[in-house]
C-alpha positions as CSV (number, residue, x, y, z in Angstrom):
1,X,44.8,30.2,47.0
2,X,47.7,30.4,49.2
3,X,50.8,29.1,47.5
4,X,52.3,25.3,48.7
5,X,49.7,24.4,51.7
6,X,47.5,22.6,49.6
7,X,47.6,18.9,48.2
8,X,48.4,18.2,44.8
9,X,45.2,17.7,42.8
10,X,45.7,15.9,39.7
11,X,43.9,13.4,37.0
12,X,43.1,10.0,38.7
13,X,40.9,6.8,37.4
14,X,38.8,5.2,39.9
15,X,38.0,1.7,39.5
16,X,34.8,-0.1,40.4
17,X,36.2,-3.8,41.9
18,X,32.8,-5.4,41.3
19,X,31.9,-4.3,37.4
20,X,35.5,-3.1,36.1
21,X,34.2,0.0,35.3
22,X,36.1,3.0,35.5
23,X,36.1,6.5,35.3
24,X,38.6,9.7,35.2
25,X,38.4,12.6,37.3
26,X,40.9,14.7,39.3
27,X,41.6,14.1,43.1
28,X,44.2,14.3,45.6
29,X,43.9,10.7,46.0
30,X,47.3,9.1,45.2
31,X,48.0,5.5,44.6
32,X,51.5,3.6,43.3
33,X,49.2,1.4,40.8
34,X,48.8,3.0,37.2
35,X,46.0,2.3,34.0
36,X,46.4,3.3,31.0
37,X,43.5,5.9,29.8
38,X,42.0,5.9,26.4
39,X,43.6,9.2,25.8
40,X,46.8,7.9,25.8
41,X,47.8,9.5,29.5
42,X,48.9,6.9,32.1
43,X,46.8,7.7,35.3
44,X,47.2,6.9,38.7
45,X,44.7,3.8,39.5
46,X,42.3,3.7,43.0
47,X,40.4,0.6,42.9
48,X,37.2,1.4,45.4
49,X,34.5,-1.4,46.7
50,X,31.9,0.9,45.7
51,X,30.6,3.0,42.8
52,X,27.2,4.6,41.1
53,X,27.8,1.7,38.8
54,X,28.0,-1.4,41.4
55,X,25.5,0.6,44.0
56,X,21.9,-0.8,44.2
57,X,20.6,2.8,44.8
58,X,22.2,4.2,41.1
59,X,21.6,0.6,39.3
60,X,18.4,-0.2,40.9
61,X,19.0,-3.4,41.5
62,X,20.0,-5.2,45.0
63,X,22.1,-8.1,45.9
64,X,21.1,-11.2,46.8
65,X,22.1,-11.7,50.1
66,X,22.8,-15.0,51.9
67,X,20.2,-15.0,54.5
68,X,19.6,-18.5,55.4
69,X,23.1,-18.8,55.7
70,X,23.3,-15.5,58.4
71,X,20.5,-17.3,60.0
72,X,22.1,-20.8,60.5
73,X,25.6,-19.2,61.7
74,X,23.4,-17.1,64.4
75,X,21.7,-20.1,65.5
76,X,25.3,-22.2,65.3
77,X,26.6,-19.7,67.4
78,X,23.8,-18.7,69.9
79,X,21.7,-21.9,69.9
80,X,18.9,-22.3,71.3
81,X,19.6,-19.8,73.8
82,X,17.3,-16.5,74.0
């Protein structure tokens, strides 16, 4: 690899926001947030929407979405209009 044109890639802990769990792996990702890793090593901390352990496609589960109230804001909205 060419010497200085590349990103610093380095030990980071992504969070799930949903379930709280977390995993370390190495990035380029940066973030001013820090955890605290069972090894003892402060990390920096990216907190992320999504992860194999909140996605129904890895958990096999899905969420429960609101669809009667989707249904009543489109008809709120739109009315009785086609």
């Amino acid at each position: 690899m060419k010497p200085g044109i590349h990103p610093d890639y380095h030990f980071v802990v992504f969070q799930d926001r949903s379930t709280g769990d977390a995993f370390l792996t190495r990035s380029t990702a940066t973030s001013t947030r820090t955890i605290d890793w069972t090894d003892g090593h402060t990390y920096p901390l990216m907190t992320i929407d999504v992860t194999a352990y909140s996605h129904p496609f890895w958990t096999g589960t899905q969420r429960v979405l609101d669809e009667a109230g989707q249904v009543e804001k489109f008809r709120r909205r739109y009315g009785g209009r086609h």
